[in-house]
N, C-alpha and C positions, 0 to 999 in steps of 0.2 A: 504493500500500500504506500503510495507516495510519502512522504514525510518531510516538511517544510522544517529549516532550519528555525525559525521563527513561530513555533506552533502553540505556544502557551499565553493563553492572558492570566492578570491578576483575578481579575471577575470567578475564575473558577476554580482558582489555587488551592482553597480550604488552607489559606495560610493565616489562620489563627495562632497565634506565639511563635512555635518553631517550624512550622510545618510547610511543605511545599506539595504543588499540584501537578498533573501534566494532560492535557486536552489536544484538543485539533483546533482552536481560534486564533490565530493571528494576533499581535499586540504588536502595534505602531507609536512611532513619536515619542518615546520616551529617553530620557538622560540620565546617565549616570550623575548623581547630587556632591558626591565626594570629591575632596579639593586634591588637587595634585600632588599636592603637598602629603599628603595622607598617604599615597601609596608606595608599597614597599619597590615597585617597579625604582623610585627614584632615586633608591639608596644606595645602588649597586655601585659598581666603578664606574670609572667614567669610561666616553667610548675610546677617548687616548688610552687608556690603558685597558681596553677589552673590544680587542676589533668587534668580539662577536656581535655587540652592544648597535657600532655604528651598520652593520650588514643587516639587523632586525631593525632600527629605525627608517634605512632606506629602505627596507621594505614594505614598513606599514605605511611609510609617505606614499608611496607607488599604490597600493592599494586604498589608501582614502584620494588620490589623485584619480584612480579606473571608477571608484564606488560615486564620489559626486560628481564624472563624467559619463554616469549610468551605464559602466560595465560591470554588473553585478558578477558574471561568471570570475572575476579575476578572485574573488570573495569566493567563489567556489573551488576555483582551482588550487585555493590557499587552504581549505578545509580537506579537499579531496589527498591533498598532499600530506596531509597530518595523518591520515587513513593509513595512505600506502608506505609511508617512510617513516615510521615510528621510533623506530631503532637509532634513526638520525637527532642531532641537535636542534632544538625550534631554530636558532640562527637557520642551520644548512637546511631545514624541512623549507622556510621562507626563501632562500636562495633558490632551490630547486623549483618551486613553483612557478620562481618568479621567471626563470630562466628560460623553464621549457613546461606549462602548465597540463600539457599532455604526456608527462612522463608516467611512466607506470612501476617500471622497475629500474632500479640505476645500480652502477656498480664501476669499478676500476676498470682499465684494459687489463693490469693482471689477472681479477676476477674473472674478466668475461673469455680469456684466453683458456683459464682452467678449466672452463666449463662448455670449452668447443667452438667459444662465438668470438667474433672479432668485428672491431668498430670500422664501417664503411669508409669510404675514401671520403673524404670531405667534409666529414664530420665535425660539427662543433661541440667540444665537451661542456660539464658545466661545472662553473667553477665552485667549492665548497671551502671551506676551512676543517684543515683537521690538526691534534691535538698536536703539541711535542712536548710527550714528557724526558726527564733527565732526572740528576740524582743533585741536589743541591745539599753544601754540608754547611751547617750553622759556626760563621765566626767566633761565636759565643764558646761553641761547643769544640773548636781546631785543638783547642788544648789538653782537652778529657780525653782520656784511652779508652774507648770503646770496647765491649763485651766482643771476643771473638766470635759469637755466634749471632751479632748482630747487624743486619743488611740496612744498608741507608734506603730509605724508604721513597717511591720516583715522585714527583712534583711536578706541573703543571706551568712548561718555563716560556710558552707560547704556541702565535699557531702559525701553519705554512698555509700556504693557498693549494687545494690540490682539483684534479678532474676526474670527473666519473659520467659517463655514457647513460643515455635509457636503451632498452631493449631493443626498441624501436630504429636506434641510431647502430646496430650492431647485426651479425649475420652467419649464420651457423647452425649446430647443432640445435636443436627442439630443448626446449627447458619444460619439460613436465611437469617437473618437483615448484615449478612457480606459477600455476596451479592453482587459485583458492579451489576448485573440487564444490564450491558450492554458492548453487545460484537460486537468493528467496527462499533457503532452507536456513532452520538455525544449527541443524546438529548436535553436538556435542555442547556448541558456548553456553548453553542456555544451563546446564549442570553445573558445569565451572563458576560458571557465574553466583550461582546458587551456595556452591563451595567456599566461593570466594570471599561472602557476603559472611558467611558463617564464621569464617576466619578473621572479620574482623570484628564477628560480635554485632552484625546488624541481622534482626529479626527479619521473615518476611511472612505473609499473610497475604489472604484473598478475601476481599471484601466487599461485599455490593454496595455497600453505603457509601462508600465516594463518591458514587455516579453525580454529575458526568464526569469526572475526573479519572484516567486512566490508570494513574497510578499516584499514590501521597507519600511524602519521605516526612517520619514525624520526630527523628533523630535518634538513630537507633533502631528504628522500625520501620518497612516498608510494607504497604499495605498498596494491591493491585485489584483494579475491576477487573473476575471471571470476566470469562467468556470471548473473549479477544483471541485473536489470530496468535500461532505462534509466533509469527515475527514482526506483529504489532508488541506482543507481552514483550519479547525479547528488548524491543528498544525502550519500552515502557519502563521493564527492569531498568536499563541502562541509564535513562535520564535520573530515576530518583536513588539509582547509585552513586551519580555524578553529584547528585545533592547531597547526600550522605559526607561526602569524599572531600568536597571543597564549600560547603556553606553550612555546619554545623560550628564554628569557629570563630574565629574573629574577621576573615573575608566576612561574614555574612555581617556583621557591622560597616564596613568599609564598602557594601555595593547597594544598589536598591534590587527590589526584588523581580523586574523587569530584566535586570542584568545577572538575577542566577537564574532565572529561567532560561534564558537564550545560552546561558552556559551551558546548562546542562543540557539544552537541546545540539546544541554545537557538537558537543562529546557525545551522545546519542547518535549524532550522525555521521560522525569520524567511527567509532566502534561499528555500527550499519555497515558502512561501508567496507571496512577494511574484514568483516568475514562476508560479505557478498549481497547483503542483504540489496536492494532495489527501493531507494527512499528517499527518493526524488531530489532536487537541488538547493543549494543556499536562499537566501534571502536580501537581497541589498538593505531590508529595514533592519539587519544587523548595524551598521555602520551609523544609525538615527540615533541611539541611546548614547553614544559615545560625543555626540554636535563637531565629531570631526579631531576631537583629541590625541593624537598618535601616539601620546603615554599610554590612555587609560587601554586604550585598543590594543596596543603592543601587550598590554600587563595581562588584558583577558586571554587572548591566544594562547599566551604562553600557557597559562594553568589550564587549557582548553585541552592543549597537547598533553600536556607534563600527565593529566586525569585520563586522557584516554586512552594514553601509554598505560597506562598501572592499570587498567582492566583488560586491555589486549594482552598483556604479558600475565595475565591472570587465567586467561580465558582460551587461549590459542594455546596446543603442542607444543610441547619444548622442544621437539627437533623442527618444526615449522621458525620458529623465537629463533632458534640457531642459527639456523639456515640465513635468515634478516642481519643478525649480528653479525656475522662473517660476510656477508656481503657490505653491511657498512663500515665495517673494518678495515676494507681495501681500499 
């Protein structure tokens, strides 16, 4: 069933105290109220000393630049990209979209060499940033004799610029194993999911007294309306997990409630997507609650990703998780 990035209003939340809703109504025009100043997006380093910093600001500039020039898909191709590339940094997930917003699968030429395929002539790669760690030894510490069985521990001493190909841009051997195997089915997620929830001590339950509300997150407790599709319930789970996970806190002081609905619709539709599910596209009235801010917007994303990672990597094979990981590794 389609599923609009933007599909919750307050009108049906049953967001009495702590509690959230999730429906099929559209909610427009609304702003996030919190001052800039408030959020923790601002206390990071600076982008002089964190390229990653100034590569996510160019980015969200480029996207509120396509979003009030009514290219909403650019908003989509930014979500779609948090789906497929999980295992990436938000920085590189936002490069890559930006780059080539029809990427599916990306990877090194040394990756795609071991696995049969090799990048076409003319090809243009797309640029990312990846880590360099090293062993740094503390001045302080030059003079203390170290325990012989003790290893200096590696650090984080900057990044290099590197290139990685989509599947698309490459030519060879069949990749079967890259595969999701599942289309409008939920499979197996729907268990894990269920596992997942238990593990961290949120109840769930099925309850008709929500109606109309598809599913309520009342913190600690997830309460879902019988009778839904399996992969309407599936994403239904997933949104007032997403509530669970990032608005039980002190975010849920720091946002209005317009903006944890669209969050956890956002993560709803990244998860959707990255096991196959068919739930339609983004919304440009994402971009309206924010009146164009590229902090607040940059700050939402990121925990949009950072949440739908942690239930993908909850939810999906750990030799599928692998498979990801080693591919982002190159």
């Amino acid at each position: 069933m389609p599923f609009p990035i933007a599909a919750t209003t307050a009108a049906n939340a049953a967001s009495i105290g702590a509690t959230h809703s999730r429906n099929a109504a559209p909610h427009r025009k609304n702003a996030a109220q919190w001052s800039r100043s408030d959020s923790p997006y601002q206390q990071r380093t600076t982008q002089r000393d964190n390229p990653t910093q100034l590569l996510i600001k160019q980015a969200v500039d480029y996207l509120i630049q396509q979003l009030e020039a009514g290219k909403s898909e650019t908003l989509t191709a930014y979500l779609n990209a948090m789906a497929r590339f999980h295992s990436y940094s938000f920085g590189n997930i936002l490069q890559i979209a930006r780059q080539r917003p029809t990427a599916t699968r990306v990877a090194g030429i040394r990756t795609w060499n071991e696995l049969g395929r090799f990048v076409k002539k003319g090809e243009k790669g797309i640029q990312i940033l990846a880590p360099m760690t090293g062993y740094r030894r503390n001045r302080k510490d030059a003079d203390i004799e170290q325990e012989p069985q003790t290893k200096p521990q590696p650090v984080l001493i900057g990044f290099r610029a590197v290139y990685v190909f989509d599947v698309a841009q490459t030519e060879g051997a069949d990749l079967p194993e890259f595969e999701h195997g599942i289309t409008g089915e939920v499979g197996e997620h729907r268990d894990r999911l269920i596992d997942f929830l238990a593990q961290q001590n949120i109840a769930l339950e099925f309850n008709e007294k929500i109606a109309p509300a598809l599913g309520v997150s009342y913190g600690g407790k997830i309460a879902l309306l019988p009778g839904q599709s399996k992969a309407e319930e599936f994403v239904s789970l997933v949104h007032e997990t997403a509530h669970e996970l990032l608005h039980k806190a002190e975010r849920r002081t720091m946002t209005t409630q317009t903006v944890r609905e669209t969050e956890a619709e956002a993560v709803a539709f990244i998860v959707g997507q990255a096991v196959g599910l068919e739930i339609g596209s983004a919304s440009s009235d994402y971009i309206q609650m924010y009146a164009g801010n590229a902090t607040l917007l940059a700050e939402s994303l990121e925990v949009i990703q950072r949440t739908a990672s942690t239930i993908l990597r909850a939810i999906r094979p750990e030799e599928e998780v692998a498979a990801e990981q080693f591919a982002a590794a190159s």
